[in-house]
BALO-965600 format. One record per residue (C-alpha): residue in one letter; x, y, z. Coordinates in Angstrom, 2 decimals, padded with zeros to 5 digits. Layout:
<sites>
   residuo         u         v         w
         a         X         Y         Z
...
</sites>
This chain:
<sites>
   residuo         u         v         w
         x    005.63   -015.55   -004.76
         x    008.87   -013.68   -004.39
         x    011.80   -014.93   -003.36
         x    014.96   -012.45   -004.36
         x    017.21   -015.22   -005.07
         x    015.03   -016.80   -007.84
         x    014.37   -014.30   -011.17
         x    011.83   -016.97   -011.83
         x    009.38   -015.60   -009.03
         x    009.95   -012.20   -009.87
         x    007.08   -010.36   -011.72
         x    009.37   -007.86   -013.03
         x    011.07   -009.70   -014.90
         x    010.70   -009.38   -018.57
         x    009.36   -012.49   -019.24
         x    006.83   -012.05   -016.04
         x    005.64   -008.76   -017.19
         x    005.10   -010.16   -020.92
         x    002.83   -013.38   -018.82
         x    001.25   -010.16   -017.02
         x    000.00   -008.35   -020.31
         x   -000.94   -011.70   -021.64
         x   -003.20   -012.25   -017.92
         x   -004.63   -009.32   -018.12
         x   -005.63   -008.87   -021.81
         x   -007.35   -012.00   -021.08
         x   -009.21   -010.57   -017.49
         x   -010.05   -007.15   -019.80
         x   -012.54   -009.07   -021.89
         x   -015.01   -009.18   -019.10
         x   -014.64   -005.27   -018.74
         x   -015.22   -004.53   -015.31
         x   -016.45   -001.31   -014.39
         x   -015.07   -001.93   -010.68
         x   -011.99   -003.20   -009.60
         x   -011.59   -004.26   -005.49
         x   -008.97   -005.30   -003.75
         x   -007.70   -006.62   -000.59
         x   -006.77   -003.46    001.03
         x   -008.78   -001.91    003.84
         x   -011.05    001.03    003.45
         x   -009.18    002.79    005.40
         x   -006.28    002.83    003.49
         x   -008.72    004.09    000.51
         x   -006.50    007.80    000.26
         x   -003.24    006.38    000.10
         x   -004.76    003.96   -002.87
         x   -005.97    006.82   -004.44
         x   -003.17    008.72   -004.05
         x   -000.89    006.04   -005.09
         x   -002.99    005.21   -008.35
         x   -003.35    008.60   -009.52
         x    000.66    008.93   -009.74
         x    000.72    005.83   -011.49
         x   -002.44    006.88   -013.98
         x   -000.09    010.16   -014.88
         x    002.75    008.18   -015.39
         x    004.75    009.70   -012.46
         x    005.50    005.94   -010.78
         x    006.99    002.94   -011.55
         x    005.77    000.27   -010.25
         x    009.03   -001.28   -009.73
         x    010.54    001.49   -007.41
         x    007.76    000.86   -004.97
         x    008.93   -001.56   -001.78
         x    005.87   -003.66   -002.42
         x    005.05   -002.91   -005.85
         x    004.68   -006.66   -007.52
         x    001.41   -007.15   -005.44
         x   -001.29   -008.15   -007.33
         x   -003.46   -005.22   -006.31
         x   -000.96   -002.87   -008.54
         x    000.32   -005.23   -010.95
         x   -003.41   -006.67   -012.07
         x   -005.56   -004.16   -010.24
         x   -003.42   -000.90   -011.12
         x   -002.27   -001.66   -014.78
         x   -005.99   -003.36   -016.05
         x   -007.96   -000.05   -014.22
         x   -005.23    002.38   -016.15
         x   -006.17    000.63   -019.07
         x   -009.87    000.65   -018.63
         x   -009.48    004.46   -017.79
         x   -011.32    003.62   -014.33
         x   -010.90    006.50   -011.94
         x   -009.60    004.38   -008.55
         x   -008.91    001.15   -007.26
         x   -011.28    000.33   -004.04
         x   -010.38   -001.39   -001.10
         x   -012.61   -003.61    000.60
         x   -010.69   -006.08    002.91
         x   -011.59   -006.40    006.73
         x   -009.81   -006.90    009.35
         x   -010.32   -010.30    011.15
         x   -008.31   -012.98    009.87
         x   -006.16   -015.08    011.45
         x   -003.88   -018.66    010.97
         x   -005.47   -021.97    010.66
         x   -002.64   -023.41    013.16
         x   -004.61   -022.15    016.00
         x   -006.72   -024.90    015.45
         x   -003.89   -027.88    016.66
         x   -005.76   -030.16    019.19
         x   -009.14   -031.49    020.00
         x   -011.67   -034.75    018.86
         x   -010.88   -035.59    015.47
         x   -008.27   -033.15    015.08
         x   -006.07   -035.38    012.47
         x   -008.84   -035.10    010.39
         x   -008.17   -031.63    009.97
         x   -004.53   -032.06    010.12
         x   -004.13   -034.33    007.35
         x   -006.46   -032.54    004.96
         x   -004.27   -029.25    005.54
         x   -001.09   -031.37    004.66
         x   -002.69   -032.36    001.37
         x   -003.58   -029.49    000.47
         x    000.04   -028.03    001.02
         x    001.48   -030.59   -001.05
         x   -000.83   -029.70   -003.75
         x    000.14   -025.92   -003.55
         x    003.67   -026.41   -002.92
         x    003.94   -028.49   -006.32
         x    002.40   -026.04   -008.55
         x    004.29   -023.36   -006.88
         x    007.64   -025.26   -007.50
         x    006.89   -025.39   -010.75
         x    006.54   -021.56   -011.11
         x    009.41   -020.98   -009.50
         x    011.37   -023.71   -011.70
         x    010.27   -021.41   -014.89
         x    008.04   -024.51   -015.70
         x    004.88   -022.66   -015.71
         x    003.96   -019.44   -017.02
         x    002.18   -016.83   -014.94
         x   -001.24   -016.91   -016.71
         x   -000.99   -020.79   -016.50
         x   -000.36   -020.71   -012.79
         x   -003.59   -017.81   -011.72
         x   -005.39   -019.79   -014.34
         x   -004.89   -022.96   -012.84
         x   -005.87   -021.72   -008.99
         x   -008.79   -020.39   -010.46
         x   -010.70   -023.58   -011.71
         x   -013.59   -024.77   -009.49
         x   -011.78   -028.07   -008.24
         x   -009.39   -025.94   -006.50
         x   -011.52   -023.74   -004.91
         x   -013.52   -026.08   -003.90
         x   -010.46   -028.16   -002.19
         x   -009.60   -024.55   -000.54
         x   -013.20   -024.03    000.85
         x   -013.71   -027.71    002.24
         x   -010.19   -027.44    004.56
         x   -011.24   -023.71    005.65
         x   -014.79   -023.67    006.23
         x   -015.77   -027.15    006.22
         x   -013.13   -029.51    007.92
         x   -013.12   -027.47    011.09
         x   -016.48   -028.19    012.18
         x   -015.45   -031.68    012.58
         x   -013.03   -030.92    015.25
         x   -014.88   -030.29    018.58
         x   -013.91   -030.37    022.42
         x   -010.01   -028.31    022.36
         x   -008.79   -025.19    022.81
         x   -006.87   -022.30    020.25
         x   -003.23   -022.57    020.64
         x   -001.48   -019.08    020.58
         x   -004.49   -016.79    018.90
         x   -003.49   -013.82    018.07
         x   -005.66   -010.18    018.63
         x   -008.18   -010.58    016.33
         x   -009.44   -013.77    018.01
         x   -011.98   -012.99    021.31
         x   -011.13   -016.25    023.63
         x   -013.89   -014.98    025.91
         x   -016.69   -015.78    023.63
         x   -015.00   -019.57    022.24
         x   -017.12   -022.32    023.39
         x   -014.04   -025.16    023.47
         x   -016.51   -027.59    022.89
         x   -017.18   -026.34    019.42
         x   -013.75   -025.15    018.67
         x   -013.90   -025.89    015.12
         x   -017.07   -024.47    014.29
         x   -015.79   -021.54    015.96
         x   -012.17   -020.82    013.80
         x   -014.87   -021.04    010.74
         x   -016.90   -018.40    012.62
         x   -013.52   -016.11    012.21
         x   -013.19   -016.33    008.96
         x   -016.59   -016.27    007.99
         x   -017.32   -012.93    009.97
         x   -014.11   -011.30    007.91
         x   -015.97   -012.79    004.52
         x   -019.38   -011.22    005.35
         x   -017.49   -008.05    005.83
         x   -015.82   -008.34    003.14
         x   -018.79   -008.88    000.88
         x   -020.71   -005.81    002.80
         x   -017.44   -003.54    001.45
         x   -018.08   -004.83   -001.95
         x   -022.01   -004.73   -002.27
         x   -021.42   -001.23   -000.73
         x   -019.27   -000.19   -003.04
         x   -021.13   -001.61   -005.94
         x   -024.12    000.44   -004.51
         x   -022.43    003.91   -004.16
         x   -020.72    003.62   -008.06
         x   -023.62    001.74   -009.25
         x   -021.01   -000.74   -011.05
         x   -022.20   -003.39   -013.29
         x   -018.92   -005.72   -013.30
         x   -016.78   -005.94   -010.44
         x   -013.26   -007.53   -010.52
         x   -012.49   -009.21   -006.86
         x   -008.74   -009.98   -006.68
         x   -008.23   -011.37   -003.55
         x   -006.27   -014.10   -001.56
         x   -007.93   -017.95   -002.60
         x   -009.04   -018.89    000.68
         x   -011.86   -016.10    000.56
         x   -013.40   -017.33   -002.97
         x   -015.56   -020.25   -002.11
         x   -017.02   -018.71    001.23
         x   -017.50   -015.21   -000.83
         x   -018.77   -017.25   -003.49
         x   -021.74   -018.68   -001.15
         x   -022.37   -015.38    000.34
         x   -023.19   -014.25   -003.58
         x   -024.85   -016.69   -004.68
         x   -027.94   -015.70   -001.96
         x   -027.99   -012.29   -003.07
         x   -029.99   -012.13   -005.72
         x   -028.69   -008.76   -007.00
         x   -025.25   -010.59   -008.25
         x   -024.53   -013.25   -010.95
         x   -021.58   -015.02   -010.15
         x   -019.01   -015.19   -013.30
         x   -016.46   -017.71   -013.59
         x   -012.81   -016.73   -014.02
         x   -012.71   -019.42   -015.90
         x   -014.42   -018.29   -019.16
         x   -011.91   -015.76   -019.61
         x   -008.57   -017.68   -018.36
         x   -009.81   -021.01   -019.27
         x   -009.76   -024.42   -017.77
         x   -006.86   -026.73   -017.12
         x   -006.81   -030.18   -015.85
         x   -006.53   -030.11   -011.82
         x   -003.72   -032.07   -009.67
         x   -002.32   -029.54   -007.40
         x   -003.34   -025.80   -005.55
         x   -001.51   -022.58   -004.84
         x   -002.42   -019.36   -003.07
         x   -003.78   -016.33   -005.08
         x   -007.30   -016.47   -006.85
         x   -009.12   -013.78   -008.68
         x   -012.85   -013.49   -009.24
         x   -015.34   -011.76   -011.17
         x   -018.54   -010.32   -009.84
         x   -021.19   -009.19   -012.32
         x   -024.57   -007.04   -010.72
         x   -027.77   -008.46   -012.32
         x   -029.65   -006.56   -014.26
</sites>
């Protein structure tokens, strides 16, 4: 959300950091045991590292290039807090753009769906960065259901629709050898669902080797209704809803970031 020219979309702001304490006081109720973010396991020692300065007071947050991510600024200051020894990692690699996906049988389907949902997230965000909205009311709003929902249904659900093109400029991650172009929408879901199980196997790992109770997922939006699925079949996990700790607000428009809460049964 940061954009050096507006203070307004600056989280170190005073008044940002005071929206901050008041997010996070409100995230602390559910006490999570766990805290994951999207960072790769394999960056796991350099989050450790990093964390362990920060613990002993021996970094600012503010001197680091890419300190107002959410992984330090949520993850960082609410495990301090709760005295949790680390921060875990468990993104994947795998993603990729949803432009890729630009042609094919009912391809303005997709199209317009994605341009609506823009519009949604661009007016919420312009109202953050107008000072019109507070911090905590702009993760709280991105976290209610209707948004998710909107999120999940242009990601994983509105590409299946689309069927007989081709990707247009796909980066690395994407294997063109094994795309059936008859299928091509089915198979840009297939990408990001194959990140999401990974994704979920990093967490349920995780959750296995500290035998946490409550884990904290703070990750980008578009991952929360396909993880969400993915949960719900495990029967080890009850899904929590952000939303009995930020609240509810009434939803007209979308944005970007989403965190969720992940609570082991039993």
């Amino acid at each position: 959300m940061y954009n050096k020219d507006n203070p307004n979309t600056d989280v170190l702001t005073a008044k940002r950091q005071q929206e901050l304490a008041d997010l996070i006081s409100r995230i602390r109720k559910f006490q999570p045991d766990l805290i994951v973010v999207e960072r790769v396991p394999e960056g796991q020692a350099s989050l450790d590292s990093t964390y362990a300065l920060y613990v002993n007071n021996k970094l600012q947050l503010a001197d680091m290039e890419d300190g107002r991510g959410e992984e330090y600024q949520i993850g960082f200051a609410l495990g301090k807090q709760l005295g949790l020894k680390r921060i875990v990692g468990v993104n994947a690699p795998g993603g990729t753009s949803q432009s890729i996906l630009s042609n094919g049988q009912n391809i303005k389907l997709y199209q317009e769906e994605g341009v609506q949902m823009r519009n949604l997230s661009t007016a919420k965000q312009t109202e953050l960065d107008n000072g019109k909205l507070s911090l905590t009311e702009y993760i709280t709003y991105i976290n209610q259901p209707a948004i998710t929902q909107k999120i999940h249904h242009l990601r994983y659900v509105m590409p299946a629709r689309v069927t007989n093109g081709h990707f247009t400029n796909p980066d690395a991650m994407v294997d063109t050898a094994f795309v059936n172009p008859r299928y091509i929408g089915a198979e840009l879901t297939s990408i990001f669902k194959n990140r999401d199980y990974k994704i979920y196997s990093n967490i349920v790992t995780t959750q296995m080797a500290q035998q946490s109770k409550k884990v904290l997922v703070i990750i980008g939006a578009a991952h929360i209704g396909s993880l969400q699925s993915i949960f719900r079949d495990d029967p080890a996990f009850q899904l929590v809803p952000a939303t009995n700790y930020l609240g509810k607000m009434r939803v007209a428009s979308s944005a970007v970031q989403q965190h969720t809460l992940f609570s082991e049964r039993g």
